[in-house]
N, C-alpha and C positions, 0 to 999 in steps of 0.2 A: 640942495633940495630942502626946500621949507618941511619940517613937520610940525601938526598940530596939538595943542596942549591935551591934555588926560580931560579937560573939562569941555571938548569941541564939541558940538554936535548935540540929538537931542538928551537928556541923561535918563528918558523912561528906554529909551530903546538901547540903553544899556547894555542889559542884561538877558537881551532878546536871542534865541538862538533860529537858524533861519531852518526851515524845513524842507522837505527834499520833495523836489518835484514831483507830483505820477509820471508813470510811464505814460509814453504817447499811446493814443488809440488806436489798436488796428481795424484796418480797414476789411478786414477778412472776413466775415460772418461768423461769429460763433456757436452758431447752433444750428445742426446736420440738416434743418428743414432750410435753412437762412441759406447755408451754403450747395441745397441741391436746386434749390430757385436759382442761383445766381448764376449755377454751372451750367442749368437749363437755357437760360436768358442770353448766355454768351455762344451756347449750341445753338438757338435759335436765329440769334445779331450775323452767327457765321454763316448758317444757309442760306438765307435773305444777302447778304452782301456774294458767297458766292453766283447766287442765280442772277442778281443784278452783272454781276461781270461775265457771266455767261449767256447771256440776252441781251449786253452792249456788245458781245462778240459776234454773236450770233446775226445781229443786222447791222454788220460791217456793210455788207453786200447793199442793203438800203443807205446806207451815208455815202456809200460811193458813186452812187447811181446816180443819187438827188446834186450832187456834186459835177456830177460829169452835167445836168441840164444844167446847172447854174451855169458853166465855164460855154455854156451854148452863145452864140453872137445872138442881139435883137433881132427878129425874122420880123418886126414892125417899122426898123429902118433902114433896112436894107434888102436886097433875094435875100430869100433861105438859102444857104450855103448846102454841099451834100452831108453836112452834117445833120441835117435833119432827116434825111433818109436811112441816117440809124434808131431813129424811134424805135419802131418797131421790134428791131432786133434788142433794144434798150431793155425794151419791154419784157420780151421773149427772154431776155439773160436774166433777169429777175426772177421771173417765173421759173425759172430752171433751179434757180439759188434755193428758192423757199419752196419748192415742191417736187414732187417723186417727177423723173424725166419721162416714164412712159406716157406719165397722168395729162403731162405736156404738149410732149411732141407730137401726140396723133391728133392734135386742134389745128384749126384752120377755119379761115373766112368767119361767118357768123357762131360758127359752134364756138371757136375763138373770143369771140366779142363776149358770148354769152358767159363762157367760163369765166373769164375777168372781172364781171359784174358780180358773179354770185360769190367771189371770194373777195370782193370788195364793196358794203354797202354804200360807201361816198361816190360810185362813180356810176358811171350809165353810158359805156363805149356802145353799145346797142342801138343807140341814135343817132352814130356815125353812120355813113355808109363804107361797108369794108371794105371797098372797091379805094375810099382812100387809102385806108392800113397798106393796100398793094400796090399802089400808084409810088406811096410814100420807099414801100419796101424796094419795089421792083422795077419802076420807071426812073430812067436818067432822065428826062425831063417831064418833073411834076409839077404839076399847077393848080396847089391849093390855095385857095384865098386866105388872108388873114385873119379871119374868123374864125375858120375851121382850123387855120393850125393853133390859133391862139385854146382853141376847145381840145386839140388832141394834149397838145402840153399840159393844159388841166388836167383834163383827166390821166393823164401817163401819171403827172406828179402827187397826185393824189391816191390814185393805185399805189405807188411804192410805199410813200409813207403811210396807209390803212390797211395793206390788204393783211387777212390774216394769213399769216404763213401757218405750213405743214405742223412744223415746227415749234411755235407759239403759245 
């Protein structure tokens, strides 16, 4: 091992002695106003992140709905398949998810239609004739045109994802 002669290096920094680092900065707040903002800010970051995970949970029942028309076959290249004659009940499972069952289940035909519209302003099932909704529901051989069913799918799919729930 080489060592260096007594005369190497600068000769002012000599006789230099090094000095001792500060402590590191805490990141804690020091003073009781600093740290009740901060305890506040992280009480508030948790409520907002709670209700977010409880409002992603809460419309499971819409991701699953909107999920089940996607996996629906085209009804513009082929018959409707009887899978389209679950609309309705599609609809009706929905409505049961996001609202009180009595408030529900005692609708029918237009009272039906109507109640959908006023808990959803994107859509306008009112301009159906509900005699489809029943064809679709309750007839094994329905024959709706592809206009109208392309207009029920609208509006089913736009109900789900706008209408305001009970809940909300």
């Amino acid at each position: 091992m080489t060592t260096f002669s007594e005369s190497w290096g600068n000769y002012l920094l000599k006789n230099l002695t090094e000095t001792k680092a500060p402590n590191a900065i805490d990141w804690w707040p020091q003073t009781i106003a600093w740290q009740i903002l901060f305890v506040a800010g992280l009480i508030y970051s948790g409520v907002k992140v709670y209700r977010a995970i409880k409002k992603y949970r809460h419309n499971a029942y819409r991701r699953e709905a909107l999920a089940w028309l996607q996996s629906l076959p085209d009804y513009r290249v082929s018959e409707p398949d009887a899978l389209y004659s679950q609309l309705p009940s599609l609809l009706r499972k929905v409505a049961l998810s996001a609202y009180k069952r009595d408030e529900v289940c005692t609708l029918s035909n237009e009272s039906w239609l109507q109640w959908l519209d006023q808990q959803c302003e994107n859509t306008n099932f009112t301009k159906l004739p509900s005699a489809t909704f029943n064809q679709l529901s309750y007839g094994s051989n329905y024959n709706v045109d592809v206009n109208t069913m392309d207009t029920i799918v609208t509006e089913i799919t736009l109900w789900i994802k706008y209408h305001r729930g009970q809940y909300d």
